[in-house]
DOKE-792454 format. One record per residue (C-alpha): residue number from 1; residue in one letter; x, y, z. Coordinates in steps of 0.1 Angstrom, whole numbers, plus 5000, padded with zeros to 4 digits. Layout:
<pts>
    k  r    px    py    pz
  NUM  A     X     Y     Z
...
</pts>
This chain:
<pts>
    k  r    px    py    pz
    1  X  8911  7157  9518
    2  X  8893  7154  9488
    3  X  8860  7134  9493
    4  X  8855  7102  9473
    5  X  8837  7099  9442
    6  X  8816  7071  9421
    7  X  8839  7055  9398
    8  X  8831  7070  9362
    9  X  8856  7050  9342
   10  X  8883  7020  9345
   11  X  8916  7024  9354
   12  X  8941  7016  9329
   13  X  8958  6985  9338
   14  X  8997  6982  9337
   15  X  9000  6963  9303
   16  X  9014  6979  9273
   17  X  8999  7008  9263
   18  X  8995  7036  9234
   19  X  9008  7069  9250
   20  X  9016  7103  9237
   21  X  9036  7130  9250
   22  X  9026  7165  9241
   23  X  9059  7187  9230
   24  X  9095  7174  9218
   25  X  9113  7203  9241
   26  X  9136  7190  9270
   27  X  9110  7177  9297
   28  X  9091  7160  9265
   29  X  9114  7142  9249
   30  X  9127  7131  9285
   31  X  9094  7121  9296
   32  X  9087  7098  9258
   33  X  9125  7085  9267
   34  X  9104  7069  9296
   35  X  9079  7059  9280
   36  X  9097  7036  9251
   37  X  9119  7022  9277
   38  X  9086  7010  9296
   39  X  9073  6990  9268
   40  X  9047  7011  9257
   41  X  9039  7021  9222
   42  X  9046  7062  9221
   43  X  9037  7086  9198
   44  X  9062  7120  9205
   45  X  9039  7152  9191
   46  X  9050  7180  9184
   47  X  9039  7214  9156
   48  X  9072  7217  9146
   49  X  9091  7194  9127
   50  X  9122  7205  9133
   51  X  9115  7205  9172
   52  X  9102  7168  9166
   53  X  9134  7158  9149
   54  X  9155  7172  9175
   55  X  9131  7156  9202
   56  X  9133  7118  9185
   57  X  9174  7124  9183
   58  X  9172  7132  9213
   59  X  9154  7100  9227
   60  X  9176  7080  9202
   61  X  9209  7093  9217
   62  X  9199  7086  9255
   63  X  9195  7048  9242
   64  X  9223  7044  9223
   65  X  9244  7067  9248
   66  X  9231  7038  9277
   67  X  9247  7009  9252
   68  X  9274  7025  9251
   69  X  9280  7029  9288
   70  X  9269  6996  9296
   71  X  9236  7005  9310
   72  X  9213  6990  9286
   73  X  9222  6960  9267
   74  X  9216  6965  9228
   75  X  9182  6947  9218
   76  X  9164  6966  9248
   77  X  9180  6999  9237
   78  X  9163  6989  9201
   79  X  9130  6979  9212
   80  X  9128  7012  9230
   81  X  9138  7030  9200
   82  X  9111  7007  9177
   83  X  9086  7016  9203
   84  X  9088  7055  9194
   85  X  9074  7072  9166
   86  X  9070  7108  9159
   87  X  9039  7126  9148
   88  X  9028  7169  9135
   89  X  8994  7154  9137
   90  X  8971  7155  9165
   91  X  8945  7131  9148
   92  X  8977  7108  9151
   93  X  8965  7101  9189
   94  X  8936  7085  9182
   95  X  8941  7054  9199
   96  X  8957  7068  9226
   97  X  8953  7052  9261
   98  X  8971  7083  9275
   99  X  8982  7114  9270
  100  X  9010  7135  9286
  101  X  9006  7175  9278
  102  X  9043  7188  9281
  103  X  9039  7219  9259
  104  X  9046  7250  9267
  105  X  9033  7267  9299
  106  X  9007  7285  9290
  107  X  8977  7277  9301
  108  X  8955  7293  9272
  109  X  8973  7266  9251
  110  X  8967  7240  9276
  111  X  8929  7243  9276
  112  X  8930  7242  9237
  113  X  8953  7215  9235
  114  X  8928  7189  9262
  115  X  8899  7203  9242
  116  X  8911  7193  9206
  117  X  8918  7164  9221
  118  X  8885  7157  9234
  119  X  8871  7152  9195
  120  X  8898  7124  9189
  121  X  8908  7105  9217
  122  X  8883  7076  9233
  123  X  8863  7092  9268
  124  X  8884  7069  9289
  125  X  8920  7082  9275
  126  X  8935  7096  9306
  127  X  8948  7132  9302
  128  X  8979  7142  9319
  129  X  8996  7178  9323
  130  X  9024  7179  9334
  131  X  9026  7219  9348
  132  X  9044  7225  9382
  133  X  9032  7262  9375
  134  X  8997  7265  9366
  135  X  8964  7257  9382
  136  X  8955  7219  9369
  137  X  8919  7228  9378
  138  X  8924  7253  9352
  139  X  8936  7231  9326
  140  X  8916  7207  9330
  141  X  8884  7234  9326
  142  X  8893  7228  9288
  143  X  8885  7196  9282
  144  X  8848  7188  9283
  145  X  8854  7154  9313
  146  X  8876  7176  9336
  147  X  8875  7143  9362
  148  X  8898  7126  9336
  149  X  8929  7152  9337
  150  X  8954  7145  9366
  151  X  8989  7171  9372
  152  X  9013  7147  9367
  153  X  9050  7166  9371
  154  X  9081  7147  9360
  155  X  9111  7155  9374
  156  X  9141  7166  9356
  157  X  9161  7146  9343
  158  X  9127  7128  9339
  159  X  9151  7093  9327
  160  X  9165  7093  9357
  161  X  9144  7107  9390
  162  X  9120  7085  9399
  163  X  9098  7109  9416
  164  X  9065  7121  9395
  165  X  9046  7147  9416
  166  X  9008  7137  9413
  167  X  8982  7166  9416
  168  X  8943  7164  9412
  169  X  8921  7187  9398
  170  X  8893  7202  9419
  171  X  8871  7177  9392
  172  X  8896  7148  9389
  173  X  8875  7114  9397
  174  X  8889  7088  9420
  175  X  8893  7059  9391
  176  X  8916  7084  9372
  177  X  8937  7093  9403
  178  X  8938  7054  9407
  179  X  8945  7047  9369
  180  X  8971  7075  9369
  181  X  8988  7061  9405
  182  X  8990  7025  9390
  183  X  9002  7040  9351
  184  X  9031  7054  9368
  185  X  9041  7027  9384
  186  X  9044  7003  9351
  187  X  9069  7031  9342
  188  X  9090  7020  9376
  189  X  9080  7057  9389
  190  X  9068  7069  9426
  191  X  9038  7088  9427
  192  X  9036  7114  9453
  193  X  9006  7132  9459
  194  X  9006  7171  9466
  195  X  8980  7198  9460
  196  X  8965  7219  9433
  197  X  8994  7250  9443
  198  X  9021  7265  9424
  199  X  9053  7246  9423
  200  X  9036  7216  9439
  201  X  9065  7201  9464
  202  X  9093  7199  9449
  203  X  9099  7235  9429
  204  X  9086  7249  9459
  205  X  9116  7237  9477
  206  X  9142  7238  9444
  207  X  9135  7269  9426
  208  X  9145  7293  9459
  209  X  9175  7270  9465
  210  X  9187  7273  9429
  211  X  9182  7312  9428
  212  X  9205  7309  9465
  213  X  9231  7289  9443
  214  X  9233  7314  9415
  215  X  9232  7344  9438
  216  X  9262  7329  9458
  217  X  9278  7325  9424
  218  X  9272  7361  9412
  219  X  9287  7373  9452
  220  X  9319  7352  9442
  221  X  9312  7331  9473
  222  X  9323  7302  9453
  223  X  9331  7292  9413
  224  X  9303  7267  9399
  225  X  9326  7242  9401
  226  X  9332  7248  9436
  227  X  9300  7252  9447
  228  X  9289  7218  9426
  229  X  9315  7198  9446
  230  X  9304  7216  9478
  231  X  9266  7201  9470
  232  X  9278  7165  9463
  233  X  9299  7164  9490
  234  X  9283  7178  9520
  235  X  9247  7181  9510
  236  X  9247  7146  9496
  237  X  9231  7154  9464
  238  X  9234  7133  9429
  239  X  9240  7169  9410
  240  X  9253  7199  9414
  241  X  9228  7231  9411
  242  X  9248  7244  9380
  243  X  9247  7207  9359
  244  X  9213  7203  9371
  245  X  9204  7240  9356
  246  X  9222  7231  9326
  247  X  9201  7199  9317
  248  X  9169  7223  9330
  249  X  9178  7249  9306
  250  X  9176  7283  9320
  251  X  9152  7295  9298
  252  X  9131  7268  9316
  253  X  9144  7278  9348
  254  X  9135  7320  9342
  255  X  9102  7308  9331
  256  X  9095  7290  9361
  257  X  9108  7314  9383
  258  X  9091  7340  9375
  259  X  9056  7328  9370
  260  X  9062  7312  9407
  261  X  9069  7346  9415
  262  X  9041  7363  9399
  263  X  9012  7337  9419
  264  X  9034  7340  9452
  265  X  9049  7370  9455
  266  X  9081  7356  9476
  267  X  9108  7372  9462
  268  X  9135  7338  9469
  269  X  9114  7331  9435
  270  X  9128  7358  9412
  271  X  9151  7346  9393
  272  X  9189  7365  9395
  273  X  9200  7390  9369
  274  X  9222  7364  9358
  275  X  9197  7344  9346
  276  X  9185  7371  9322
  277  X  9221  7375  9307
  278  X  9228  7339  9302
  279  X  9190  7338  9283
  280  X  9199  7369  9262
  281  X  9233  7354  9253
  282  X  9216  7317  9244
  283  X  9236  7301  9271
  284  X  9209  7279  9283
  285  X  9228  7246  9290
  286  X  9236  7210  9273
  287  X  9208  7220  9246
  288  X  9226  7248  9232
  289  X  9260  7232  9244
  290  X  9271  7256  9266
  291  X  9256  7270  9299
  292  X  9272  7273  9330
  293  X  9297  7245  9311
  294  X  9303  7235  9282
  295  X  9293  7207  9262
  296  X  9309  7186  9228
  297  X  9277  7160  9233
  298  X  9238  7183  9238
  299  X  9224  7142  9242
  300  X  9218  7135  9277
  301  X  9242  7112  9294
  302  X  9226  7076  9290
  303  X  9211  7054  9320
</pts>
């Protein structure tokens, strides 16, 4: 348990806010997508322009993909879409309440990234990382107020699962933790605390299982199809492992994988040769439109 501390700051409180998400890629663009549909002002950030493009499309087609199905009524769908802008700039984040980092994992980059920000943002912007792989202790050892970064781990599809994992740093002070707790919640999320470890909870449990389901695939114990159906129906899940890896990417996936591997050393974490071949090919799911399926739309189904 880790032992309380003197509040150093104050929590952010859940009215509308400035946020930014670090990185257009998949989780990104997901977690801005939440964001904008929340009500608060966010900035999407990203080096590349073309990856920023593709992120704000991206954010743009979930909203107008949720009109169309009936799940959103129109003038919401637009004032989400208003609420988003797109930035190449880090100075951009200024007047940023909070940041979410959801670049690439590297944790080199990570650092850098929390220690730029450092010189621009105000000392009471909250930093979040959302990692499920590294150390956040060892992010957070970038920025110069470690006590203000908190692991906060979105789940994919981040739209749609209402679960964010929420991991302190060995530094993280009790008013972030607090002001983190109570941020997720204006987003209609559930904060569940777990430790500084790789994969936190949930990849702990999901990373094995969805090597098991690819494994079974490559033994011909079932087609992806059937072994989809066979995980709605009897296991009770909302996805099957091979549309679920799909929206993932498996480039993700193999990335993930194997740095779980490398800190644990359980081999259930090693991702299957098939993995490898389907990255080597560029079949890495509804981003590239085709994966273990096939896709006319890359845009994520609406909600």
């Amino acid at each position: 348990m880790r032992p309380p501390r003197p509040l150093q700051g104050e929590p952010v409180s859940k009215v509308s806010k400035t946020v930014a998400v670090l990185g257009a890629g998949t989780m990104g663009s997901g977690v801005a997508t939440v964001m904008a549909r929340a009500g608060h002002r966010t900035i999407l950030y990203d080096v590349d322009e073309g990856n920023l493009k593709r992120g704000i499309d991206t954010v743009h087609g979930f909203f107008d993909k949720s009109v169309k199905l009936g799940k959103l009524d129109a003038t919401t769908a637009q004032a989400a879409k208003d609420a988003l802008t797109g930035s190449t700039t880090l100075t951009d984040l200024a007047p940023c309440d909070v940041v979410v980092e959801a670049v690439f994992e590297d944790l080199q980059l990570k650092k850098d990234t929390f220690g730029r920000l450092d010189e621009i943002v105000s000392e009471r912007t909250l930093f979040h990382t959302n990692t499920s792989t590294l150390s956040v202790t060892g992010i957070a050892s970038g920025s110069r107020r470690p006590e203000r970064v908190v692991g906060t781990h979105y789940c994919n599809p981040a739209p749609l699962m209402k679960l964010v994992e929420v991991a302190d740093g060995r530094h993280t002070a009790d008013w972030a933790h607090k002001a983190t707790v109570e941020f997720l919640d204006s987003l209609g999320k559930t904060g569940v605390a777990t430790q500084d470890r790789p994969g936190f909870i949930v990849n702990r449990f999901l990373i094995p299982w969805e090597n098991s389901c690819i494994r079974a695939l490559e033994a011909g114990l079932g087609t992806k199809e059937s072994i989809d159906a066979a995980v709605l129906g009897g296991l009770g899940h909302p996805m099957g492992p091979f549309r679920l890896l799909d929206i993932v990417g498996m480039d993700i996936h193999q990335q993930v994988a194997t740095r779980l591997y490398e800190q644990l050393r359980d081999p259930r974490f090693f991702p299957p040769p098939m993995v490898e071949r389907m990255v080597a090919a560029g079949d890495l799911g509804r981003k590239t439109g085709r994966g273990f399926y096939t896709y006319d739309d890359t845009r994520l189904f609406g909600s």
